[in-house]
mmCIF file of the N, C-alpha and C atoms, coordinates in Angstrom:
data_MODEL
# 
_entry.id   MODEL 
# 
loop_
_atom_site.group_PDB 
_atom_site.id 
_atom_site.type_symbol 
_atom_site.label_atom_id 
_atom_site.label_alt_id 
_atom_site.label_comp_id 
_atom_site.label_asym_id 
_atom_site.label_entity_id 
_atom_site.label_seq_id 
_atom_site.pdbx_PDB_ins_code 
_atom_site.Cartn_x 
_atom_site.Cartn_y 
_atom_site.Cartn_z 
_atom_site.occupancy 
_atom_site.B_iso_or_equiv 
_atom_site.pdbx_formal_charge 
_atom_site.auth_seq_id 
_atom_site.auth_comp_id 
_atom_site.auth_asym_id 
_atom_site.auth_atom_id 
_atom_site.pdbx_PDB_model_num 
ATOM 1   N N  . UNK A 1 1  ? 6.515   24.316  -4.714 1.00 0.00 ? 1  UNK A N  1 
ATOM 2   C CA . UNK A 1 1  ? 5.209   24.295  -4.056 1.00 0.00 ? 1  UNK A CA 1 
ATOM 3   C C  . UNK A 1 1  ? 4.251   23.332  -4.751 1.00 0.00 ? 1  UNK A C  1 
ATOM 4   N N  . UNK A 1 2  ? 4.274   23.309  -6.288 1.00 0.00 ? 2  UNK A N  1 
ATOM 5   C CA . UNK A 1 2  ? 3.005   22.687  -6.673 1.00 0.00 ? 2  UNK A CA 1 
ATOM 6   C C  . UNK A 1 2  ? 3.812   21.069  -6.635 1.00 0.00 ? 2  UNK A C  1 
ATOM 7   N N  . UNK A 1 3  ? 5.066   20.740  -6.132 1.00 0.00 ? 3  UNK A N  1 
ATOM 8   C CA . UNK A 1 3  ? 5.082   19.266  -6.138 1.00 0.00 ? 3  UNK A CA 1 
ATOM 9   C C  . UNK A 1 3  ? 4.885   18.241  -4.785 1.00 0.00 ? 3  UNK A C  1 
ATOM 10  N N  . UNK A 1 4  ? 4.846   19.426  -3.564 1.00 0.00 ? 4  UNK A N  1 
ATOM 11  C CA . UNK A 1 4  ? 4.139   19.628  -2.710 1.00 0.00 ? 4  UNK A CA 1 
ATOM 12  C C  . UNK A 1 4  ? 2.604   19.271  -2.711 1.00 0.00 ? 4  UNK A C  1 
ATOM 13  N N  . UNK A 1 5  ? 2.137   19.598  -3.605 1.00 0.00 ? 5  UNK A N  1 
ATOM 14  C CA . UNK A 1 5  ? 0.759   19.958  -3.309 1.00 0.00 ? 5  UNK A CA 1 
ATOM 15  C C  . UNK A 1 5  ? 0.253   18.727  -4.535 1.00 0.00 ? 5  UNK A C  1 
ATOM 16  N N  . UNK A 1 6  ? 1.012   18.341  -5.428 1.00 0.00 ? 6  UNK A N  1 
ATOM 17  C CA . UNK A 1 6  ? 0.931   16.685  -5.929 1.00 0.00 ? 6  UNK A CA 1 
ATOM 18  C C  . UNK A 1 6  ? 1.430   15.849  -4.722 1.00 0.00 ? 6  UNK A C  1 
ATOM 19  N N  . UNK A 1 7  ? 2.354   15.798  -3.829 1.00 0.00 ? 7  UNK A N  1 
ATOM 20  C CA . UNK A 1 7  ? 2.330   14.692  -3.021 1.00 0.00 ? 7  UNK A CA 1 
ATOM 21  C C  . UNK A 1 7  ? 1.238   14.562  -2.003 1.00 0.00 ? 7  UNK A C  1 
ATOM 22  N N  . UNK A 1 8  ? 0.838   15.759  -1.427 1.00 0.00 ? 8  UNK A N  1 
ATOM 23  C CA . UNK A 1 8  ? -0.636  15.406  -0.389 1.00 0.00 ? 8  UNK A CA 1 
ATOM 24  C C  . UNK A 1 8  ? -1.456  14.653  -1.235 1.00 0.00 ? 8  UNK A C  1 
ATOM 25  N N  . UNK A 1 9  ? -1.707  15.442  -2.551 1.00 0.00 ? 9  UNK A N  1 
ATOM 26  C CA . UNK A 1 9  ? -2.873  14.797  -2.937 1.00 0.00 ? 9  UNK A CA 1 
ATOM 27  C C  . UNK A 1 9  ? -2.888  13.404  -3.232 1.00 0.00 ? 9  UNK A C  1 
ATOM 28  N N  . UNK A 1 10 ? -1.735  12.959  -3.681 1.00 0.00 ? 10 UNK A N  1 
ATOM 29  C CA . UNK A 1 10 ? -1.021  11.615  -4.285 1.00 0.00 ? 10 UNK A CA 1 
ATOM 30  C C  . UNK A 1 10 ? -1.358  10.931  -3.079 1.00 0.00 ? 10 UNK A C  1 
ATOM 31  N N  . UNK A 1 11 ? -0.791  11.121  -1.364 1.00 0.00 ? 11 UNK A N  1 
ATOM 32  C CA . UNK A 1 11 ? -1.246  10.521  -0.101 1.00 0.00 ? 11 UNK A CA 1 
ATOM 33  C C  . UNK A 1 11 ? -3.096  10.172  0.168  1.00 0.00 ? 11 UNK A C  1 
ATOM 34  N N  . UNK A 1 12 ? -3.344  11.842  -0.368 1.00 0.00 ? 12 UNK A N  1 
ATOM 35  C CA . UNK A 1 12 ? -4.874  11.760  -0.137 1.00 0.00 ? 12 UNK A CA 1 
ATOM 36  C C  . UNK A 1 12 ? -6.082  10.606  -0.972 1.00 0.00 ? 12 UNK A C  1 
ATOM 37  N N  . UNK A 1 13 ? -5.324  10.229  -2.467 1.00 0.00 ? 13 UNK A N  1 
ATOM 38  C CA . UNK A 1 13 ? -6.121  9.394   -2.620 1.00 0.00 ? 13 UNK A CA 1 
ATOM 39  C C  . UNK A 1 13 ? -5.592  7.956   -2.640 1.00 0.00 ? 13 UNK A C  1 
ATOM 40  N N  . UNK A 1 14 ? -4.300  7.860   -2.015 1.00 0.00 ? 14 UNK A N  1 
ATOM 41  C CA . UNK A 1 14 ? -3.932  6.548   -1.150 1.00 0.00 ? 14 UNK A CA 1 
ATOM 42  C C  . UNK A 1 14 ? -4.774  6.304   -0.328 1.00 0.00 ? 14 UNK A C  1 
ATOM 43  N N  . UNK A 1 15 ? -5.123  7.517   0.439  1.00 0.00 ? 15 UNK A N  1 
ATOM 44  C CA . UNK A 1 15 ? -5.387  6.933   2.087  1.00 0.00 ? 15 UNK A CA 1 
ATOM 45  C C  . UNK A 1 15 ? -7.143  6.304   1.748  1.00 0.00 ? 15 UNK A C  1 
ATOM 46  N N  . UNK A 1 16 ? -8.156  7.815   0.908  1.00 0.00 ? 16 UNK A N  1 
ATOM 47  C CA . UNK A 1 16 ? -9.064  7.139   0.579  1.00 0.00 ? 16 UNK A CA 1 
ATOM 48  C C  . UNK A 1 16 ? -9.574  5.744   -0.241 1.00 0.00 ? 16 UNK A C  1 
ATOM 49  N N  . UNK A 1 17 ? -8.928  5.607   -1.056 1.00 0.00 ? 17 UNK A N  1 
ATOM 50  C CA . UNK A 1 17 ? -8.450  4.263   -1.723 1.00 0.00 ? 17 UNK A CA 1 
ATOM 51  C C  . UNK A 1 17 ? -8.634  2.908   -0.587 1.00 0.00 ? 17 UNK A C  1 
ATOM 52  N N  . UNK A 1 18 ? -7.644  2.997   0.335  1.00 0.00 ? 18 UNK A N  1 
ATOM 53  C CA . UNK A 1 18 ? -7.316  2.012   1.163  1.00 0.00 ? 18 UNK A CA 1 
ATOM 54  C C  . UNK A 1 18 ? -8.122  2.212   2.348  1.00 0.00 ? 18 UNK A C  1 
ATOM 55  N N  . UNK A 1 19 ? -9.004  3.362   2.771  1.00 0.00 ? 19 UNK A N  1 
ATOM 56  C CA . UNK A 1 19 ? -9.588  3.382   3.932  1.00 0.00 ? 19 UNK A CA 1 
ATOM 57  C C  . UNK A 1 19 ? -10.628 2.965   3.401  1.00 0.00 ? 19 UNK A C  1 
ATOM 58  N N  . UNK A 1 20 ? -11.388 2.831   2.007  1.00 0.00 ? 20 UNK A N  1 
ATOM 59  C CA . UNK A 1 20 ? -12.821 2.291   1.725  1.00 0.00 ? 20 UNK A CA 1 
ATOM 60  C C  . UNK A 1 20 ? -12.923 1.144   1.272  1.00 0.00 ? 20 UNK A C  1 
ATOM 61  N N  . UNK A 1 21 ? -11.524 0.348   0.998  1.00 0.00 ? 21 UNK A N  1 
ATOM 62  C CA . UNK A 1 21 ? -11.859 -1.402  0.489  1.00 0.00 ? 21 UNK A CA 1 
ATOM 63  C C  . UNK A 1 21 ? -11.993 -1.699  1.259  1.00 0.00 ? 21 UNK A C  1 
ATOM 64  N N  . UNK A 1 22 ? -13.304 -2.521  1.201  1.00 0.00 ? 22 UNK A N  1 
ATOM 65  C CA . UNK A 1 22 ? -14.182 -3.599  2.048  1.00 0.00 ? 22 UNK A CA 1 
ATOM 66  C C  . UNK A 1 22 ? -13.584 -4.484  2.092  1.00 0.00 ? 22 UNK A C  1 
ATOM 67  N N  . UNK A 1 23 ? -13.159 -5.031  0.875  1.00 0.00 ? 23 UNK A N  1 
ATOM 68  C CA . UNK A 1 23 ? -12.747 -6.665  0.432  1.00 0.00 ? 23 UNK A CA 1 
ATOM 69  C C  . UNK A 1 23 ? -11.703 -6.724  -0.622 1.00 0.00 ? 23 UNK A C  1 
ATOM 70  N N  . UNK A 1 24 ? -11.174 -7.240  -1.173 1.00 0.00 ? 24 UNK A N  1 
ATOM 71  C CA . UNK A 1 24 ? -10.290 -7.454  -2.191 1.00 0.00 ? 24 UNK A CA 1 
ATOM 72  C C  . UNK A 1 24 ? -8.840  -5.734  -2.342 1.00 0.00 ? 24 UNK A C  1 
ATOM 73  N N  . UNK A 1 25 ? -8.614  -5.992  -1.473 1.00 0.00 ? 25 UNK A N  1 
ATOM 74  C CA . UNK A 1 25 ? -7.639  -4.396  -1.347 1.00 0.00 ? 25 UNK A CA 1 
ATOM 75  C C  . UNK A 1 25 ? -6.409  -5.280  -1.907 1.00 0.00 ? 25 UNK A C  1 
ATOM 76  N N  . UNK A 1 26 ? -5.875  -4.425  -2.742 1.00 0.00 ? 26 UNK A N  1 
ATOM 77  C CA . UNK A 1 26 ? -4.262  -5.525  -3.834 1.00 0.00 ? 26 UNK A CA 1 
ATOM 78  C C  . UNK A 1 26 ? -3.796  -4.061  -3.936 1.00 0.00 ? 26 UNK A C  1 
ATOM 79  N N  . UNK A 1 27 ? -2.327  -4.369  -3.021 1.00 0.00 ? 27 UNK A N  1 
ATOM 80  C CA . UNK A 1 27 ? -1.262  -3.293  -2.816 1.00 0.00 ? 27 UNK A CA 1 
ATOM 81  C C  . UNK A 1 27 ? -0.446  -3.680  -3.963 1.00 0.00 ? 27 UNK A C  1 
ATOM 82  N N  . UNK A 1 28 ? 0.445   -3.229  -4.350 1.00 0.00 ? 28 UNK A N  1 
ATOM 83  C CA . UNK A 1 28 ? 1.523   -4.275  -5.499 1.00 0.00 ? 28 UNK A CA 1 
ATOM 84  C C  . UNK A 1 28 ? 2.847   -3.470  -4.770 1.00 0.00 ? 28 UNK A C  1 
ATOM 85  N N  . UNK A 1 29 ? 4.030   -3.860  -4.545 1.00 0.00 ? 29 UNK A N  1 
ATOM 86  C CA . UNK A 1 29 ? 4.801   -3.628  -4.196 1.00 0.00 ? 29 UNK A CA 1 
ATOM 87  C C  . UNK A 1 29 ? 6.083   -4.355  -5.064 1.00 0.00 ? 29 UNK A C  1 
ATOM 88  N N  . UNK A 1 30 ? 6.650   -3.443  -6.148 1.00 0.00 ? 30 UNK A N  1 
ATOM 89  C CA . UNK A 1 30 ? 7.604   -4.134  -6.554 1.00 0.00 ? 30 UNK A CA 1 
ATOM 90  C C  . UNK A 1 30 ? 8.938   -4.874  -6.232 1.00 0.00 ? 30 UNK A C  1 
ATOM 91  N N  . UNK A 1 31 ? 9.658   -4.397  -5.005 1.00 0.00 ? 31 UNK A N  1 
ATOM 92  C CA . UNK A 1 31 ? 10.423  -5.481  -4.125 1.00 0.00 ? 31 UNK A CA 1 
ATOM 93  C C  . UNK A 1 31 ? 10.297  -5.334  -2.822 1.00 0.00 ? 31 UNK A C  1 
ATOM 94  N N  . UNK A 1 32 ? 10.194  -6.426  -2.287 1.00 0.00 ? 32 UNK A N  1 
ATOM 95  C CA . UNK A 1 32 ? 10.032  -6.294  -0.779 1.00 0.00 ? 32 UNK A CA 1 
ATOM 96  C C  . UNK A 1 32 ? 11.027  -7.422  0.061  1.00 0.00 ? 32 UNK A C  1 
ATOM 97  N N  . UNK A 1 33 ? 12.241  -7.187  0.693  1.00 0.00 ? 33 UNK A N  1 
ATOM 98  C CA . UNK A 1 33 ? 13.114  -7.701  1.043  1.00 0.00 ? 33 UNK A CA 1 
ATOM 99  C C  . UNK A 1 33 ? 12.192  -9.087  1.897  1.00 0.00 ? 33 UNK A C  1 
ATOM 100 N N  . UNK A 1 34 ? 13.081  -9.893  1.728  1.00 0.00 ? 34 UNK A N  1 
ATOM 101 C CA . UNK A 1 34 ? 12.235  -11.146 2.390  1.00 0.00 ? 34 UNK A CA 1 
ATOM 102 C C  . UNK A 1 34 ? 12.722  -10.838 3.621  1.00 0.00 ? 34 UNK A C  1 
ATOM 103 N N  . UNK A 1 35 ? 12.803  -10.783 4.480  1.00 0.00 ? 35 UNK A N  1 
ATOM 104 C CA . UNK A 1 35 ? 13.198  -10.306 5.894  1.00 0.00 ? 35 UNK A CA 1 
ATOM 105 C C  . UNK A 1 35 ? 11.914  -9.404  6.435  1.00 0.00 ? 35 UNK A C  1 
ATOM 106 N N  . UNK A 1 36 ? 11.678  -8.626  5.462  1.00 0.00 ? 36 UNK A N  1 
ATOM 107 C CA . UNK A 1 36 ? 10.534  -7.550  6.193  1.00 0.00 ? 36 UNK A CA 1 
ATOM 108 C C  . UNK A 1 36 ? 8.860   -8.232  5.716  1.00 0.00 ? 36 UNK A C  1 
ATOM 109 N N  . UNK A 1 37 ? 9.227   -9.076  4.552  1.00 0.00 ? 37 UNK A N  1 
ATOM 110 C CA . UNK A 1 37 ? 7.751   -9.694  3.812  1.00 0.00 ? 37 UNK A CA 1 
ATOM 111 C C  . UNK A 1 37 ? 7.433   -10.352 4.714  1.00 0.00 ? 37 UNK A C  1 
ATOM 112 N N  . UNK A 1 38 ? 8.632   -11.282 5.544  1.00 0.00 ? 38 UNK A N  1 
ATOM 113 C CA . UNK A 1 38 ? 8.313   -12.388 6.769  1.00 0.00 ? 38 UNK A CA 1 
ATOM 114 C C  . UNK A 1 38 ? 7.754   -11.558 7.687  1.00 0.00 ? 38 UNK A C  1 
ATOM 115 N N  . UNK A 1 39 ? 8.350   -10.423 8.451  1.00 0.00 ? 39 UNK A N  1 
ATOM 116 C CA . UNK A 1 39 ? 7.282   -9.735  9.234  1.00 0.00 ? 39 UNK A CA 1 
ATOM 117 C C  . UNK A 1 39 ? 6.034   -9.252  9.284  1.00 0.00 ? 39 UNK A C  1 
ATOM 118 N N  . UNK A 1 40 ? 5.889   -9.491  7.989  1.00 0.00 ? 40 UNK A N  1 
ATOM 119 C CA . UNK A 1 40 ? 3.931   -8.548  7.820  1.00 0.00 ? 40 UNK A CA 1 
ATOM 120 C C  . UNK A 1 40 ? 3.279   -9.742  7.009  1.00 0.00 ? 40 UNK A C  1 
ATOM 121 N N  . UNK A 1 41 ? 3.717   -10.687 6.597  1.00 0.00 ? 41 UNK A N  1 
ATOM 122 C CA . UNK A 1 41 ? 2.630   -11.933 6.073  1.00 0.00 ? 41 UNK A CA 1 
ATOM 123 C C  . UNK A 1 41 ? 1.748   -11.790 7.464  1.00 0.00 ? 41 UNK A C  1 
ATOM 124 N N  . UNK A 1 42 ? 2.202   -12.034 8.719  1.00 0.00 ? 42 UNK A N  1 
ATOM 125 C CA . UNK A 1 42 ? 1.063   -12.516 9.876  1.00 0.00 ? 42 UNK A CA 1 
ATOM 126 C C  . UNK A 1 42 ? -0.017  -11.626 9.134  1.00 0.00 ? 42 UNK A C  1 
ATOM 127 N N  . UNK A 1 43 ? 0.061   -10.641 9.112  1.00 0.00 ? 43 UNK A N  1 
ATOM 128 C CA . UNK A 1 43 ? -0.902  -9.393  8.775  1.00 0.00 ? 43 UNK A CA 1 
ATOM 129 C C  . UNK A 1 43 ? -2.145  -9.399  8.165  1.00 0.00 ? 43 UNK A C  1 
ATOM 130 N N  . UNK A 1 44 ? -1.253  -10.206 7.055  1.00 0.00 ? 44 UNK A N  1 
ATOM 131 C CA . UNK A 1 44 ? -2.332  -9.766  5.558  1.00 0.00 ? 44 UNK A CA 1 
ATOM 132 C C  . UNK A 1 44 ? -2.536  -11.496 5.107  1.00 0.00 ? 44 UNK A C  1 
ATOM 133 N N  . UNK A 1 45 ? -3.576  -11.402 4.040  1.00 0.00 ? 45 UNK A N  1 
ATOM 134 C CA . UNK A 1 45 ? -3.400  -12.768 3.316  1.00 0.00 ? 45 UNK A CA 1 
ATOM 135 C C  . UNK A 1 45 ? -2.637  -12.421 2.223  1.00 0.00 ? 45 UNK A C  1 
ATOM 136 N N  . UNK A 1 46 ? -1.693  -12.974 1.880  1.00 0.00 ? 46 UNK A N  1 
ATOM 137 C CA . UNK A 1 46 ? -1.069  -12.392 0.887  1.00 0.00 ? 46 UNK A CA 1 
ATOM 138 C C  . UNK A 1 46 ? -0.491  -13.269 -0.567 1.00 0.00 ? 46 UNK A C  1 
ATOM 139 N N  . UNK A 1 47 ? 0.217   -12.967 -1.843 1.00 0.00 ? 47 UNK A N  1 
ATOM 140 C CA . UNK A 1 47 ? 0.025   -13.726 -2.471 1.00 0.00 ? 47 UNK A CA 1 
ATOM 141 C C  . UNK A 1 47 ? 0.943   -13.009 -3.623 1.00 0.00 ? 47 UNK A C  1 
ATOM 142 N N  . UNK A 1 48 ? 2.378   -14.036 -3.456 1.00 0.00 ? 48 UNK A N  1 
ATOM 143 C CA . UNK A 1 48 ? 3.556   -13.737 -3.673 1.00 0.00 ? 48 UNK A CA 1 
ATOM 144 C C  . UNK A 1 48 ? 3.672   -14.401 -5.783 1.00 0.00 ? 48 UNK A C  1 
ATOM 145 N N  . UNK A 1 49 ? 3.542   -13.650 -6.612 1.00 0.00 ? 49 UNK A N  1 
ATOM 146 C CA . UNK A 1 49 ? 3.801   -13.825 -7.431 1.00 0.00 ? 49 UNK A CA 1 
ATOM 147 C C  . UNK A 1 49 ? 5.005   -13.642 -8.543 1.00 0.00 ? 49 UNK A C  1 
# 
């Protein structure tokens, strides 16, 4: 139950996190297959390091 109740919360301050950047929002994603990165660049500005 209580690892449950760490993952909502873990979601909950994802979602607030990402629902209140105005400007400068930096996801980090440690691998992201180039196949699926090509589908969501249109998306975002993004910035492959």
């Amino acid at each position: 139950m209580l690892k449950r109740s760490l993952a909502k919360e873990e979601y909950r301050l994802f979602y607030v996190a990402v629902s209140r950047a105005k400007e400068r929002l930096f996801i980090s994603i440690p691998e992201l297959a180039e196949v699926k990165q090509n589908s969501i660049n249109h998306l975002f500005d993004s910035i492959n390091t």
